[in-house]
N, C-alpha and C positions, 0 to 999 in steps of 0.2 A: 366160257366162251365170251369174246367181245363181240357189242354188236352194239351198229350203229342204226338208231330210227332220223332219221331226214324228213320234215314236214316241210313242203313248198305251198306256202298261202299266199292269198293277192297279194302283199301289203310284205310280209317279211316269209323268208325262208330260213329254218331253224333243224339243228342239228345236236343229237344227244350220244352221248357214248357210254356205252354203260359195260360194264363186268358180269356176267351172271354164273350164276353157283348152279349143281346141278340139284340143290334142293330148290330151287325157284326162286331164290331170293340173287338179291342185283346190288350192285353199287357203282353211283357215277363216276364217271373217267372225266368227263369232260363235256362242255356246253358252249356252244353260242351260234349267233341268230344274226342275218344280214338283211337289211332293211332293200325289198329288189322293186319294189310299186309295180308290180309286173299289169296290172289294168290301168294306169296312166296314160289317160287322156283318151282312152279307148277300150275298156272294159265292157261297158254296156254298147258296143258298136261288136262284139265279139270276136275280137282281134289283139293279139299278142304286137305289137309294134315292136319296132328294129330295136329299137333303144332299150327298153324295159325286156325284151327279149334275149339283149347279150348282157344285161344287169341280172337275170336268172342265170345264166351259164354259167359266167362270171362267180356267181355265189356258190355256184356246185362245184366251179372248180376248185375254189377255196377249201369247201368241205372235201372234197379225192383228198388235198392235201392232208386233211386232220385222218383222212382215214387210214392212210399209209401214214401218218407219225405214230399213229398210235395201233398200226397193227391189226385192223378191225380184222375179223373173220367173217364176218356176216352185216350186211344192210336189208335195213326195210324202208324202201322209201316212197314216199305218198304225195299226190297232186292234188290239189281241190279246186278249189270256184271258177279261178282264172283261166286254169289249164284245160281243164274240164270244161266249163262253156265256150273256150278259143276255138274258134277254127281252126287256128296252127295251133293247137294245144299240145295234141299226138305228134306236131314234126319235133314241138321245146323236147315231150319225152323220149324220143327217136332221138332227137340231138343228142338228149342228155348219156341214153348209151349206147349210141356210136363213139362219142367223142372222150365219153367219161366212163365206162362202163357202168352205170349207175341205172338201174333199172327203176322205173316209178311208176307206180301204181295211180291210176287216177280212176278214185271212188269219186261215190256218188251221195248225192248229199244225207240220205239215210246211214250207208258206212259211218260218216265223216262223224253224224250226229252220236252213233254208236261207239264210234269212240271216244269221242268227247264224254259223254256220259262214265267210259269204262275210269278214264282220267280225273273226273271228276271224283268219283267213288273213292278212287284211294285217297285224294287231297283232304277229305273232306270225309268226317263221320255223319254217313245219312242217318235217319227214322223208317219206323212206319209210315210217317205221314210223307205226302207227297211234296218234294221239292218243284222248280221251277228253273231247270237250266237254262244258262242264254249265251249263247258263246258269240262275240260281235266278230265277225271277218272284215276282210278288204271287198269280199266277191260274195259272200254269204252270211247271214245269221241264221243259228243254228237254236231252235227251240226243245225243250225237252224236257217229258213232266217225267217222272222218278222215284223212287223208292230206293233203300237200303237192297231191295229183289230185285227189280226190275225197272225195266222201261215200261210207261204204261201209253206214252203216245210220242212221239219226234217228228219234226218236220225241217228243213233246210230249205230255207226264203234266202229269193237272190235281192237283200235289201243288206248287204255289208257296205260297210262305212265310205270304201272307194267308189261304190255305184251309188252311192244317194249324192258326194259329193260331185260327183261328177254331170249327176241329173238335176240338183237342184244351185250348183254353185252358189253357195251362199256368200251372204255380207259377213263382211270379217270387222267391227262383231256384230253378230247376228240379231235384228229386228224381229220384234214380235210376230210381223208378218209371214215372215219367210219360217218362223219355227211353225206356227199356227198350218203353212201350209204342207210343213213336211209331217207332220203328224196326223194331218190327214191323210197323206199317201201312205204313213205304215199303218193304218186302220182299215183302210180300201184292200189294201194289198195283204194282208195277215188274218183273213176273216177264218179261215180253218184252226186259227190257235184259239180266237173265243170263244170257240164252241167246244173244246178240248180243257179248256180252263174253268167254264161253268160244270163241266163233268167232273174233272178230280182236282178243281180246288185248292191249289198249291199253297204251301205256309210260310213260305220263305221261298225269296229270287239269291239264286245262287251264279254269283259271275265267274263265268271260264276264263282266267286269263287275261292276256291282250288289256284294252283298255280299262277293266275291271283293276289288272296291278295297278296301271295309273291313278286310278282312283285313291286305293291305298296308300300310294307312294306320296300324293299329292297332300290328301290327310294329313301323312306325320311331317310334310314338308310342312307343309302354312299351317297346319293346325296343332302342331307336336301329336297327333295319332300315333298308332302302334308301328314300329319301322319295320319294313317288309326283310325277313333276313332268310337267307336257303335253307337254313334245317326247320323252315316252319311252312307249309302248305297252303292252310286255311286261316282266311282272316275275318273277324266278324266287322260289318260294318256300319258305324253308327248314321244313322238317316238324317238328322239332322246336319251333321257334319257333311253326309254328301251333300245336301243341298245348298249349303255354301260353296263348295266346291263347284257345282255345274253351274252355279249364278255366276262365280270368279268365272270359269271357263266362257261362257255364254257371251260375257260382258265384254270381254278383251277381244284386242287384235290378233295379228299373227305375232307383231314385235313383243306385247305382253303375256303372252302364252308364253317366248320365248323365256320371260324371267319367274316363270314360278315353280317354285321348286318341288323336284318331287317327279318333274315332266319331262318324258325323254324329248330327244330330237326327231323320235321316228315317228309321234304321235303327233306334233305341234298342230301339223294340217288335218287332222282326222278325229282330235277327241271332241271335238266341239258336237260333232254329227252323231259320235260313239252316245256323248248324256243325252241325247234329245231321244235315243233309242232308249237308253236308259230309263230315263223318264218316262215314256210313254210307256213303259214296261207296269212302272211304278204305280202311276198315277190309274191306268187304264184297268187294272187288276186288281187295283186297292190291299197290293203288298205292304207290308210294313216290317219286314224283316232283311236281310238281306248281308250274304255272306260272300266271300272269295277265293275259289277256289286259284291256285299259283300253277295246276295242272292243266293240263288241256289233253289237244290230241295225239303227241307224241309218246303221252306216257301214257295214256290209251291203247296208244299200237303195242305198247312195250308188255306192258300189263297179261294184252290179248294176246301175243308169242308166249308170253309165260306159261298160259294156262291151253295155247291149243300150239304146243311147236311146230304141227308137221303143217 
């Protein structure tokens, strides 16, 4: 069977095409991802606007297109932070199939988290010991302590990377001040994860995806690190080497952002807020480990149709 998973996040909406065998095993067909800022300029106001409105359509119709080239037989498609907290969240879905027959599911931030985790698992060889997932959205970050068994606790905070910049619009490059005061709003606001974290203790921060690749990517750009390539999932990350990285990022403007290699074009405006999360993750939990998963919540959905089809 083919089947296509469609994940519509604030920030990009991303499309997978996979082959599955009827022994449960899959092989990709095909991939890519359209940059839609669907919470621009209005996210935290709870409102989908005209613009970023028909720049989500727009991306779905693109994906119809991939779905008829390639014949899919089956979609599973998912809404999160943006769609889900809009007002017009449920007209984007209704739009999406009336117009496109594409039906989307808009979970809720425990789903989103449970798939992320499902995602992560396969990217990534867990332990007994407990991990510390972190997945950065546009509209949400997504928390969650783990095991190779289980989930042992997850929470979905509406602190993604589109809502902090949008509430705190920073200096481009960003002043001591303004970092000093956004890390106190993710300490105000995230007090259920400390007390989740004194309990099971995590041994390593494990990045979902999203701005965690940049990370990576940026590494073997400026620093020759390990180059991120598709048949590899998980990457370990040296701490040192991030912290050059989010001091580069921190320091620069928009136009030096634009030259450092390694940094897509869809991130230029958003990783600066992704390391300050980062960091605080880091610094506040006294991690010192810290890996990358390349999977997220698409291969999470994929994962969980495998093992529950009906």
């Amino acid at each position: 069977m083919r089947l296509a998973i469609i994940d519509c996040g604030t920030n990009t909406f991303h499309l997978l095409i996979v082959d599955m065998s009827s022994d449960g095993n899959y092989s990709k067909v095909f991939s890519t991802r359209v940059s839609v800022k669907l919470g621009e300029g209005s996210i935290n106001n709870g409102i989908i606007t005209a613009g970023p409105f028909k720049r989500g359509m727009d991306a779905l119709k693109k994906f119809k297109e991939h779905l008829v080239e390639f014949n899919v037989e089956k979609v599973l498609a998912f809404a999160t932070s943006a769609i889900r907290d809009a007002a017009n969240g449920k007209d984007f879905a209704q739009s999406a199939k009336d117009e496109l027959g594409i039906e989307l599911e808009i979970i809720d931030g425990d789903r989103e988290a449970e798939l992320i985790y499902l995602g992560n698992r396969q990217a990534l060889p867990l332990s007994e010991q407990i991990s510390l997932i972190v997945d950065i959205g546009g509209g949400s970050t997504e928390f969650i302590l783990a095991n190779q068994n289980q989930i042992f606790w997850k929470q979905s905070f509406n602190l993604g990377a589109a809502r902090l910049l949008q509430r705190f619009q920073p200096s481009s490059p960003i002043p001591h001040e303004e970092i000093s005061s956004i890390k106190k709003y993710l300490k105000e606001n995230v007090a259920p994860l400390y007390e989740a974290i004194q309990k099971y203790q995590p041994a390593e921060l494990i990045g979902s995806s999203g701005a965690f690749d940049s990370v990576v990517e940026i590494i073997h750009g400026e620093h020759g690190g390990e180059e991120m390539v598709e048949t590899k999932t998980g990457y370990e990350v040296d701490l040192d080497q991030y912290a050059k990285v989010a001091e580069l990022l921190k320091n620069s403007d928009l136009e030096q952002r634009k030259a450092i290699k390694g940094l897509t074009p869809m991130r230029f405006d958003m990783i600066v807020i992704s390391c300050l999360l980062i960091d605080f993750v880091l610094e506040e939990f006294n991690i010192n480990k810290m890996r990358v998963s390349t999977f997220s919540l698409k291969e999470g959905a994929l994962f969980d149709f495998i093992n529950n089809p009906g």
